[in-house]
C-alpha positions as a Markdown table, in Angstrom:
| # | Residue | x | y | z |
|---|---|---|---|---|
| 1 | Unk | 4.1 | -34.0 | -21.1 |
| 2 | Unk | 3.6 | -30.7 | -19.4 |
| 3 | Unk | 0.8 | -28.6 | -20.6 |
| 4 | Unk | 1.2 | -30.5 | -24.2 |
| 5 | Unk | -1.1 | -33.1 | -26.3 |
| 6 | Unk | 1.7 | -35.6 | -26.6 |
| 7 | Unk | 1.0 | -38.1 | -23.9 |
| 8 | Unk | 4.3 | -39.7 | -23.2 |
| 9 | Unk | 4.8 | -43.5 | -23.7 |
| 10 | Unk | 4.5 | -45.9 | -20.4 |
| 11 | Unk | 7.9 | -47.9 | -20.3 |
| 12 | Unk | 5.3 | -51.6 | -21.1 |
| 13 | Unk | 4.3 | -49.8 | -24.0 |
| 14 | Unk | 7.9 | -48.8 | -25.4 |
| 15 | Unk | 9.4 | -52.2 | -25.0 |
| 16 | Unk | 6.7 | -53.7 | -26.8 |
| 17 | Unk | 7.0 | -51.2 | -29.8 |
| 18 | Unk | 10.5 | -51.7 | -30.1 |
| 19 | Unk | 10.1 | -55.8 | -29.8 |
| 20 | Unk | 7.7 | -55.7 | -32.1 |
| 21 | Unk | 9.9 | -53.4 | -34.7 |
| 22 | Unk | 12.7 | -56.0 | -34.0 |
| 23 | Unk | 10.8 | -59.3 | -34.3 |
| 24 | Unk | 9.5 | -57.5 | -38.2 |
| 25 | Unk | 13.0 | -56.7 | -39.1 |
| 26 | Unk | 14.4 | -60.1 | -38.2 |
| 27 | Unk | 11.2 | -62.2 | -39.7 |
| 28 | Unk | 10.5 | -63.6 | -36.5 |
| 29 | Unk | 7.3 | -64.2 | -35.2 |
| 30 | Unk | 8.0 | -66.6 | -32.6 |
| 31 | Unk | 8.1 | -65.1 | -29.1 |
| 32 | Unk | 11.2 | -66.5 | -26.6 |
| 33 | Unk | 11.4 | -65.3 | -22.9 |
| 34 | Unk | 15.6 | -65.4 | -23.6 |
| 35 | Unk | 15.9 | -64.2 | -26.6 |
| 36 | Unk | 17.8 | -61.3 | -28.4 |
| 37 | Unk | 15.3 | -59.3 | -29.4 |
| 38 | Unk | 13.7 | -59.5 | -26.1 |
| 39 | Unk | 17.0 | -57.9 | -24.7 |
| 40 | Unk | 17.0 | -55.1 | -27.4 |
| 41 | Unk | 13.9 | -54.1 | -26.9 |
| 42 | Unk | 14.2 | -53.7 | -22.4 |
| 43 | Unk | 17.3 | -51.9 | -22.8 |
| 44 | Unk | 16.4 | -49.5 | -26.1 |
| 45 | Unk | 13.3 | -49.0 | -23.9 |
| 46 | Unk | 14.5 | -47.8 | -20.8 |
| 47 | Unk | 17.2 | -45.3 | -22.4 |
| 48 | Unk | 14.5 | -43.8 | -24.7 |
| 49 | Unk | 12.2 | -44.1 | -21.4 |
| 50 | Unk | 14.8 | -41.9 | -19.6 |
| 51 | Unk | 15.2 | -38.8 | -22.7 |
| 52 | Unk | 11.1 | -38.8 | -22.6 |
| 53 | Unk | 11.6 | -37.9 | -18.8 |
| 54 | Unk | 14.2 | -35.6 | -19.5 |
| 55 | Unk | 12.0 | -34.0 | -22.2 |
| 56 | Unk | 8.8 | -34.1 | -19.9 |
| 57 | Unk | 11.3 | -32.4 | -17.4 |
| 58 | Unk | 12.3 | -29.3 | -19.5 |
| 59 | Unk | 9.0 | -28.9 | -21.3 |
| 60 | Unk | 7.7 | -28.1 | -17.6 |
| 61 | Unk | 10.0 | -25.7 | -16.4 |
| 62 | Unk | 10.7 | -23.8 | -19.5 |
| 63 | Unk | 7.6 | -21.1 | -19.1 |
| 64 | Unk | 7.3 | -19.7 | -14.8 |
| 65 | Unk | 4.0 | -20.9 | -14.2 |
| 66 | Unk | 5.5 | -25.1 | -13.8 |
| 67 | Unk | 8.9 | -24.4 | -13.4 |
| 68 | Unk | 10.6 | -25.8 | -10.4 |
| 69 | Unk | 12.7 | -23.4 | -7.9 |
| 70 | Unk | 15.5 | -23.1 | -9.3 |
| 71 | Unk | 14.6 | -22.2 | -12.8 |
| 72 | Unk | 12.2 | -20.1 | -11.6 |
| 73 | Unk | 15.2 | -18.5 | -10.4 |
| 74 | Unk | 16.4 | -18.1 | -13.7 |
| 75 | Unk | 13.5 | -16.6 | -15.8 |
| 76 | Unk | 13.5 | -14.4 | -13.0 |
| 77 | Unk | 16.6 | -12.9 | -13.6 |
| 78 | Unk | 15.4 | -12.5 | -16.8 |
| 79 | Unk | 12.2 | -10.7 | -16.1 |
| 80 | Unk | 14.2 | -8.6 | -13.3 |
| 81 | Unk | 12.1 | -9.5 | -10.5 |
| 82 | Unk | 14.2 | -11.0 | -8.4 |
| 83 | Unk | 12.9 | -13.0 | -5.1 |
| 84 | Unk | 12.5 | -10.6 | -1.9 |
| 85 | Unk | 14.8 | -11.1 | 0.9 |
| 86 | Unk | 14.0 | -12.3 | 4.5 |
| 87 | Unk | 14.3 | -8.4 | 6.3 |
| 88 | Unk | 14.9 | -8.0 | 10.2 |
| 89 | Unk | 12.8 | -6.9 | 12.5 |
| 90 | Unk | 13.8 | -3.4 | 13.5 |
| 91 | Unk | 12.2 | -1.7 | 16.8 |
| 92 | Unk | 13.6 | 0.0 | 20.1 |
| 93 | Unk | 13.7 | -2.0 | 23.4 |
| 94 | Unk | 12.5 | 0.7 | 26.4 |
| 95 | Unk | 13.4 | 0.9 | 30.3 |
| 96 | Unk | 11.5 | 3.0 | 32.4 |
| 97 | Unk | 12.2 | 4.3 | 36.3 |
| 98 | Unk | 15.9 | 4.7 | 35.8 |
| 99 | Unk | 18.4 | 6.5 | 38.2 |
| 100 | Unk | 21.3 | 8.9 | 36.5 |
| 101 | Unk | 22.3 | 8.5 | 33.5 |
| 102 | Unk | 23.3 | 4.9 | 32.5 |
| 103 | Unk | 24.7 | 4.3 | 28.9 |
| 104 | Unk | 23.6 | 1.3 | 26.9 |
| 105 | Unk | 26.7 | 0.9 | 24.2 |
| 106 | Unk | 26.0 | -0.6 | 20.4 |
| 107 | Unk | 26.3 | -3.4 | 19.8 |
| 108 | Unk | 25.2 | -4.8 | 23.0 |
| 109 | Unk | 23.1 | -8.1 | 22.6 |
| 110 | Unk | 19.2 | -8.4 | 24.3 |
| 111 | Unk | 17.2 | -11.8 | 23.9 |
| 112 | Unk | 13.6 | -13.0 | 24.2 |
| 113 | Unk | 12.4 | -15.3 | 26.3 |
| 114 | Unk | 12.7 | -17.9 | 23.0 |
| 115 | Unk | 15.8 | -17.3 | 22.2 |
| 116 | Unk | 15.2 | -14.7 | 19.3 |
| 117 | Unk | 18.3 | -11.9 | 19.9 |
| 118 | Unk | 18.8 | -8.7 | 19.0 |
| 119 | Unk | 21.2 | -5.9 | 18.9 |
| 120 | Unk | 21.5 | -2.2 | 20.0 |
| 121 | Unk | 22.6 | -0.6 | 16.7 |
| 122 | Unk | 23.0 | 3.1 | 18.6 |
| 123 | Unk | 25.1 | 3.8 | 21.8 |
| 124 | Unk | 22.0 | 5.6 | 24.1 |
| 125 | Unk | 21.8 | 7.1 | 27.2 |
| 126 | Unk | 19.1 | 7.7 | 29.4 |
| 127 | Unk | 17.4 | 10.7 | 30.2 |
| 128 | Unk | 14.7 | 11.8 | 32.5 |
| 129 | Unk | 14.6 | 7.8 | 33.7 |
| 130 | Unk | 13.5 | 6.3 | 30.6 |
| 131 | Unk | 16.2 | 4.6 | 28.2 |
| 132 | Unk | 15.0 | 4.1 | 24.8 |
| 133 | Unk | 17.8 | 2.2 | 22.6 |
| 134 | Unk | 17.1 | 1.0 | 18.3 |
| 135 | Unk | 18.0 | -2.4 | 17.7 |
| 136 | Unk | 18.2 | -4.6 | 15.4 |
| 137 | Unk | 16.7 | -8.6 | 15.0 |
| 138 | Unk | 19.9 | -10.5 | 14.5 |
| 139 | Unk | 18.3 | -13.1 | 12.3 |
| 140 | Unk | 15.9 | -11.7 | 9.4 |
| 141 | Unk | 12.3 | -12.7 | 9.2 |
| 142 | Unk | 9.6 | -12.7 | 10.8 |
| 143 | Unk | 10.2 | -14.5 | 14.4 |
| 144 | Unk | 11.7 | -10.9 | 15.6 |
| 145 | Unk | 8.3 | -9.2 | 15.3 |
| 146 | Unk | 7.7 | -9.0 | 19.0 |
| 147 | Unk | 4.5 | -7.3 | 20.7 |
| 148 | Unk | 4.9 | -4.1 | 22.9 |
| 149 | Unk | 5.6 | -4.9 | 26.2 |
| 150 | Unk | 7.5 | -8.3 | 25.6 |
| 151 | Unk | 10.3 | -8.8 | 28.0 |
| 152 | Unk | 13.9 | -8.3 | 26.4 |
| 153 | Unk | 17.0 | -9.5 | 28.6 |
| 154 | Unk | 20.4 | -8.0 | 28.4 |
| 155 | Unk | 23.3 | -11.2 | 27.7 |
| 156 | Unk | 25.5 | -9.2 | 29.7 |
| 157 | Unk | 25.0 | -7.0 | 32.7 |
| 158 | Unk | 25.8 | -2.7 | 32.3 |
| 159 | Unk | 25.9 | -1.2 | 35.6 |
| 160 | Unk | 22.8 | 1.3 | 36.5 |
| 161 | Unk | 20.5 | -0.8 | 34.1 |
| 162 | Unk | 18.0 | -3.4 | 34.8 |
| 163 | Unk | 18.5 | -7.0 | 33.7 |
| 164 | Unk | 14.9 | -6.8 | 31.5 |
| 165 | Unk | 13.6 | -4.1 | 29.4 |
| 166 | Unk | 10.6 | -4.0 | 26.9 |
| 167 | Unk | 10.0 | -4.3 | 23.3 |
| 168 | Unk | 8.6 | -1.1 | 21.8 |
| 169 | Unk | 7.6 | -1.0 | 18.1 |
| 170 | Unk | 9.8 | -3.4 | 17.0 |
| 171 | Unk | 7.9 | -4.2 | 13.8 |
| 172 | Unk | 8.6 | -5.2 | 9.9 |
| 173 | Unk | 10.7 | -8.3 | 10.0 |
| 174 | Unk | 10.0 | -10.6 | 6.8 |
| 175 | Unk | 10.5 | -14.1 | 5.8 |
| 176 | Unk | 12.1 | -14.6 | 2.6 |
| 177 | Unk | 9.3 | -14.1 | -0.3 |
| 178 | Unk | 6.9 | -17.3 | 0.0 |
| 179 | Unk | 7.5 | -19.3 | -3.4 |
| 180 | Unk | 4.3 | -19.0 | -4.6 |
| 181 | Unk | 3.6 | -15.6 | -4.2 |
| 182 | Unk | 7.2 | -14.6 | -5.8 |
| 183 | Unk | 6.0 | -16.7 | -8.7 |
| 184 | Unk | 3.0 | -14.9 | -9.0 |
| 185 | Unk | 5.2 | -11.6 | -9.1 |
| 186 | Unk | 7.1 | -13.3 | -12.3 |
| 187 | Unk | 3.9 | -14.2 | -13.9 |
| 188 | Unk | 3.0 | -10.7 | -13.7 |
| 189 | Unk | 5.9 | -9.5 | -15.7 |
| 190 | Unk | 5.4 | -11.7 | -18.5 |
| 191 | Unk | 1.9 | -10.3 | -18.3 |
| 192 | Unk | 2.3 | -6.5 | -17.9 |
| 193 | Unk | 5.3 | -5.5 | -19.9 |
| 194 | Unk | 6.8 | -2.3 | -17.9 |
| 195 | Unk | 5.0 | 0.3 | -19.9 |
| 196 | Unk | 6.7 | 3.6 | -18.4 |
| 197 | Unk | 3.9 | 4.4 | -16.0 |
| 198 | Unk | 0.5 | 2.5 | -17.1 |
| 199 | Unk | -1.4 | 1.2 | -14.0 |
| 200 | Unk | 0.4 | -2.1 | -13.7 |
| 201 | Unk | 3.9 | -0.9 | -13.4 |
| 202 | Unk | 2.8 | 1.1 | -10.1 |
| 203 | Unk | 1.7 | -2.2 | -8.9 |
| 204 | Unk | 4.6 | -4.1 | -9.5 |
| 205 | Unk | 6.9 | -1.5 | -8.6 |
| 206 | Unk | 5.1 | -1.6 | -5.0 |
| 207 | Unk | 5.1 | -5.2 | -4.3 |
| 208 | Unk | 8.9 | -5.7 | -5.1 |
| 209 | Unk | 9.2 | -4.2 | -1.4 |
| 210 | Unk | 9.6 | -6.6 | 1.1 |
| 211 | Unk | 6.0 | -7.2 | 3.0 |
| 212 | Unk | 4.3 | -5.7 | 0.6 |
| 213 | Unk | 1.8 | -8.3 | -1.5 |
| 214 | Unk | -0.8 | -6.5 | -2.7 |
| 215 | Unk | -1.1 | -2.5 | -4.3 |
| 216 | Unk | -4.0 | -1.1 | -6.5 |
| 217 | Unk | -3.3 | 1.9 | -8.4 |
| 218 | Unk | -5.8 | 5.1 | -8.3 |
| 219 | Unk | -5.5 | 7.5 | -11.3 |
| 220 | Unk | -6.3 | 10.9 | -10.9 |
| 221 | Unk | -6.3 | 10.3 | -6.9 |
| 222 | Unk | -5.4 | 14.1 | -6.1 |
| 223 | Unk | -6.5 | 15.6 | -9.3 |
| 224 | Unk | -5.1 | 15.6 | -12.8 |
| 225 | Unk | -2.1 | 14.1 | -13.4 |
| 226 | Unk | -1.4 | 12.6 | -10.2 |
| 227 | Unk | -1.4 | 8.9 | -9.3 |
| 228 | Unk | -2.5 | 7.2 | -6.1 |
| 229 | Unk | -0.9 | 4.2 | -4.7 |
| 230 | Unk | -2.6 | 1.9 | -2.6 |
| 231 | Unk | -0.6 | -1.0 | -0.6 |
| 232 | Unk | -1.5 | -3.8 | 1.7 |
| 233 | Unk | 0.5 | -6.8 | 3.4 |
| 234 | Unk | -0.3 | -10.5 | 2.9 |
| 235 | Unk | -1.9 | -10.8 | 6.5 |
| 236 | Unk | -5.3 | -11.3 | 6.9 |
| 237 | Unk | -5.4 | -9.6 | 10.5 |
| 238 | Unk | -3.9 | -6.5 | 9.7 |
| 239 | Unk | -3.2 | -5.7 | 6.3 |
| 240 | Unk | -2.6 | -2.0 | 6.3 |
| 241 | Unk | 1.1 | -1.7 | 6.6 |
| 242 | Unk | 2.5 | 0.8 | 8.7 |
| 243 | Unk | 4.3 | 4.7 | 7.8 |
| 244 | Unk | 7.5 | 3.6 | 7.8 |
| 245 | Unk | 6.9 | 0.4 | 5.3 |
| 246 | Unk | 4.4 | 3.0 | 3.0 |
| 247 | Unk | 7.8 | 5.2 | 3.2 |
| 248 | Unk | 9.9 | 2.2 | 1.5 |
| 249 | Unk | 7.7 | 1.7 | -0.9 |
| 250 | Unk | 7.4 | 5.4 | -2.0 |
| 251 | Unk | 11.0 | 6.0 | -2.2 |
| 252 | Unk | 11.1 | 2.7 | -4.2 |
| 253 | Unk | 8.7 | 4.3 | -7.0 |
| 254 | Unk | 9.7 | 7.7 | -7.1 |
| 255 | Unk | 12.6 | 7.1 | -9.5 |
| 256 | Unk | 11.1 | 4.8 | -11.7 |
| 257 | Unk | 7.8 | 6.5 | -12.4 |
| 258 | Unk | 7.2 | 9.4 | -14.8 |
| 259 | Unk | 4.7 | 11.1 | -12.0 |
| 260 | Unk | 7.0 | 11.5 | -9.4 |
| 261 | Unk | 7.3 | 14.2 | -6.4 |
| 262 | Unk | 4.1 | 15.6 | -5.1 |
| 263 | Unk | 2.1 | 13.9 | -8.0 |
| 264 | Unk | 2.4 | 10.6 | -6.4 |
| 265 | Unk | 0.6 | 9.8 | -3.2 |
| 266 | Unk | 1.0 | 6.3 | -1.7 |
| 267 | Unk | -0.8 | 5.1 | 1.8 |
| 268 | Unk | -2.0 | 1.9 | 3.3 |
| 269 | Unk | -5.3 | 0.2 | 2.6 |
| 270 | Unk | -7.7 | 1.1 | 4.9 |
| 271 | Unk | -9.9 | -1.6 | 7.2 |
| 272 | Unk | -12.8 | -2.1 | 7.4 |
| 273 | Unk | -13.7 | -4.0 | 10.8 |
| 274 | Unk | -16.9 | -6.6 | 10.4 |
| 275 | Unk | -17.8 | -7.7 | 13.8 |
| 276 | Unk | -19.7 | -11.3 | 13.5 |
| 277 | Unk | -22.1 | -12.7 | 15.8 |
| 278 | Unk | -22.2 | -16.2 | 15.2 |
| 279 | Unk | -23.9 | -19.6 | 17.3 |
| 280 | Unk | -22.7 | -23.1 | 17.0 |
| 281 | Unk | -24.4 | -26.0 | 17.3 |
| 282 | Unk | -21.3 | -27.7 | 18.7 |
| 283 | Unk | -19.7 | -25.1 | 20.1 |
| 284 | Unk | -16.0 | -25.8 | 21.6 |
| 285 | Unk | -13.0 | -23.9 | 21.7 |
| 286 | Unk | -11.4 | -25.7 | 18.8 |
| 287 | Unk | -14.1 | -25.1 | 16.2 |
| 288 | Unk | -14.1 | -21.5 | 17.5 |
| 289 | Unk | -10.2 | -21.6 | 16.7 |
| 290 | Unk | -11.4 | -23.1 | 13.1 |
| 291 | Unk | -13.9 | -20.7 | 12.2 |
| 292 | Unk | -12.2 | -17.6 | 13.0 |
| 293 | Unk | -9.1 | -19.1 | 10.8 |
| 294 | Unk | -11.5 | -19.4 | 7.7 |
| 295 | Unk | -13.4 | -16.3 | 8.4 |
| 296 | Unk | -9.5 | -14.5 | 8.5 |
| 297 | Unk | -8.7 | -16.3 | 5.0 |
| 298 | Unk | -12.2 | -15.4 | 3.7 |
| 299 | Unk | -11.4 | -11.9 | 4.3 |
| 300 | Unk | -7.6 | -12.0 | 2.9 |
| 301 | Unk | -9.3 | -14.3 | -0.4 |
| 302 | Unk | -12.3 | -12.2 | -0.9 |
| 303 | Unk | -11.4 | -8.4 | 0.2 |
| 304 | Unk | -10.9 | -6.0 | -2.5 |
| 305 | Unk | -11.3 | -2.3 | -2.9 |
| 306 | Unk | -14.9 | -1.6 | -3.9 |
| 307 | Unk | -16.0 | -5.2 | -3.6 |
| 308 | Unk | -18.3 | -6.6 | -1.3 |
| 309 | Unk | -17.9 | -9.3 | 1.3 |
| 310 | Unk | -21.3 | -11.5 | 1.1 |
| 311 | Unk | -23.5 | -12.9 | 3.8 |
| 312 | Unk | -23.1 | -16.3 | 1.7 |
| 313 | Unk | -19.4 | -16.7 | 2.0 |
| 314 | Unk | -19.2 | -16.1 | 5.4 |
| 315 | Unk | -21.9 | -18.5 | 6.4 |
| 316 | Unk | -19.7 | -20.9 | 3.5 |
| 317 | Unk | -16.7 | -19.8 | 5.4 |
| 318 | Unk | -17.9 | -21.3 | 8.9 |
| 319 | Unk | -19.2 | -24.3 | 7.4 |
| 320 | Unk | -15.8 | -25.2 | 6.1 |
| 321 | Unk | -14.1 | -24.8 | 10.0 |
| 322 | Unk | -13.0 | -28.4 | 11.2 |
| 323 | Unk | -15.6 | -30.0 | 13.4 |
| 324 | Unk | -18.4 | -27.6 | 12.7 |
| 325 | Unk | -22.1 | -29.1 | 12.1 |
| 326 | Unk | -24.6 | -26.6 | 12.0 |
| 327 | Unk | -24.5 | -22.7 | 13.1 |
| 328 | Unk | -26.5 | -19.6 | 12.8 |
| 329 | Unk | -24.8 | -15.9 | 11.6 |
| 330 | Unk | -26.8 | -13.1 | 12.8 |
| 331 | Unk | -24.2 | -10.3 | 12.2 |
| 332 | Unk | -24.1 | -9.1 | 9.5 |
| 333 | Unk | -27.5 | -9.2 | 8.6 |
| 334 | Unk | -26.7 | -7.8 | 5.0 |
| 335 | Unk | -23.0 | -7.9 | 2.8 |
| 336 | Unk | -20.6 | -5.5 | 3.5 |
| 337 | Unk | -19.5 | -3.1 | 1.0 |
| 338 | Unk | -16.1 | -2.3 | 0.6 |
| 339 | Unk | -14.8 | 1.7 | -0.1 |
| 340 | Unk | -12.3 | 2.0 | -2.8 |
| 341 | Unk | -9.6 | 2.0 | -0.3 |
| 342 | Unk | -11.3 | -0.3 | 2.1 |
| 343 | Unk | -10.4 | -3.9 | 3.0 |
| 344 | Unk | -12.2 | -6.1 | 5.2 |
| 345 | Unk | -10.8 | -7.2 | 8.3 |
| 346 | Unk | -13.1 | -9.6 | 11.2 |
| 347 | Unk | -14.1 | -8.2 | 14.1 |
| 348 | Unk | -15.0 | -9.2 | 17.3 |
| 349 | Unk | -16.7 | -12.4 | 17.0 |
| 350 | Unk | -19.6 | -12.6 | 19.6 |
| 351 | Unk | -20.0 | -16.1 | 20.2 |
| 352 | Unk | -24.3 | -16.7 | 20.8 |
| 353 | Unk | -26.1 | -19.8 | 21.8 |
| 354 | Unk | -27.3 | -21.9 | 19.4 |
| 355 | Unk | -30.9 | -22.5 | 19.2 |
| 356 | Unk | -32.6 | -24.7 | 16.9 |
| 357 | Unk | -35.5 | -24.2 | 14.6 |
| 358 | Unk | -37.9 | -26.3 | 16.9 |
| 359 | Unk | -36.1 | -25.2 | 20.3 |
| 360 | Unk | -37.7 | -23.1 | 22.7 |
């Protein structure tokens, strides 16, 4: 059983209880492969075998923290903290060097080189030779996060316009809320109980916006009666979200906290760069690849306002990478201590050579 002291019974064990209740009640003590009793007992067995499992079943999903998907789907309706969406990227596409003043219409499609499409949501024309249009990710999540400069290709030709343009700011596209993480967020509620305003509810108010996984709350950020509200995203390279996602989350909180207006102040977490210096004793690009993986989890799983980021657990950090044997961390020298609106983020990782002990 779930969480419980009652260990359930093996199916062996139930058939021979209930043989053994039926050879007492018919004063039998002889034992025949064929007999009644014999076929009493398999068949009472394996239906009281199933309600066990059926029990088992609902004694693990009746509280969040076990519960399969789809119930935790149900407690959170309950809680009101539903799961977060998948959200489309949203950015401009940009052409330079134009001659006149060629119109782009909405609703005209542009793809990647991958296959990822999006569409103009604004009809735009150009001016002074550059044409800047808004569009839209048509699929929601994040494969339509695309790096400036990425080549965007008009599906159909418009006269006075290039064939390929490129992606500017097209930014805060969001898979749908990682099951764990969303359970995490229900967990909370049965924790905090919304208490009009006390530190917790500003926190759970700011991660029910989409890319938003982590907020602290700062009392008194500006002075007396005000409350600061400090967010992050879930990624280990660049956690500070950007103005327009801090925006979201504001005008999320405004009308469900009692300091409202220019009492509340929310902002992105700062970073906190820690460049690394670091020789391997088998050094290949692959256990490079490993290390700076675990060094970028170390910082998502250790960072915290105030905290500190030790010497230890980065050394521990780089001897977990696949492949690695034996290294040497020269920077830092000391741990890194964290501002209260710090989190760490890894540097630039100079890679030395690795000398041993009894080298020259």
């Amino acid at each position: 059983m779930a969480e419980s002291q009652f260990t359930r019974p093996e199916l062996p064990q139930l058939i021979a209880t209930i043989r053994s209740d039926l050879l007492t009640r018919f004063e039998q003590d002889v034992l025949l492969r064929r007999m009644d009793a014999e076929v009493y007992a398999r068949v009472q067995a394996a239906a009281v075998h199933t309600l066990y499992g059926y029990i088992d079943y609902l004694a693990r999903n009746m509280l969040p923290d076990l519960c399969d998907e789809d119930w935790l789907y149900r407690h959170a309706r309950i809680k009101r903290c539903p799961r977060k969406d998948a959200v489309s990227a949203a950015g401009f596409v940009r052409w330079d060097g134009l001659s006149g003043t060629p119109t782009l219409p909405a609703g005209t499609q542009i793809q990647r080189d991958d296959q990822v499409t999006f569409t103009t949501t604004a009809s735009v024309t150009a001016s002074g030779g550059v044409l800047r249009v808004p569009v839209t990710a048509d699929e929601a999540g994040t494969a339509g996060n695309t790096d400036d400069g990425i080549a965007l290709r008009l599906g159909t030709p418009v006269s006075g316009i290039s064939s390929t343009g490129y992606a500017d700011t097209i930014t805060d596209g969001a898979d749908v809320e990682d099951l764990e993480v969303w359970r995490a967020r229900v967990m909370e509620r049965f924790y905090y109980i919304p208490q009009g305003g006390a530190d917790p509810d500003y926190i759970i108010w700011a991660k029910e916006i989409a890319g938003i996984t982590r907020a602290w709350t700062l009392r008194h950020y500006q002075g007396i009666g005000t409350v600061g509200v400090m967010v992050a995203t879930g990624e280990s390279t660049s956690p500070a979200p950007d103005d327009e996602l801090v925006q979201r989350v504001r005008e999320h909180i405004l009308p469900l906290a009692p300091v409202a207006g220019g009492g509340l102040f929310v902002f992105a977490a700062g970073e906190k760069v820690i460049p690394m210096t670091i020789a391997l004793a088998k050094d290949t690009t692959e256990i490079r690849t490993s290390v700076t993986a675990e060094l970028n989890s170390l910082m998502l799983r250790d960072g915290a306002p105030s905290g500190k980021v030790y010497v230890s657990r980065i050394s521990e950090a780089i001897s977990l990478a696949s492949g690695e044997v034996a290294h040497k961390l020269t920077v830092p020298a000391a741990d890194i201590t964290l501002g209260e609106t710090e989190l760490p983020v890894l540097g630039t990782i100079t890679w030395a050579t690795y000398v041993s002990s009894g080298g020259a």
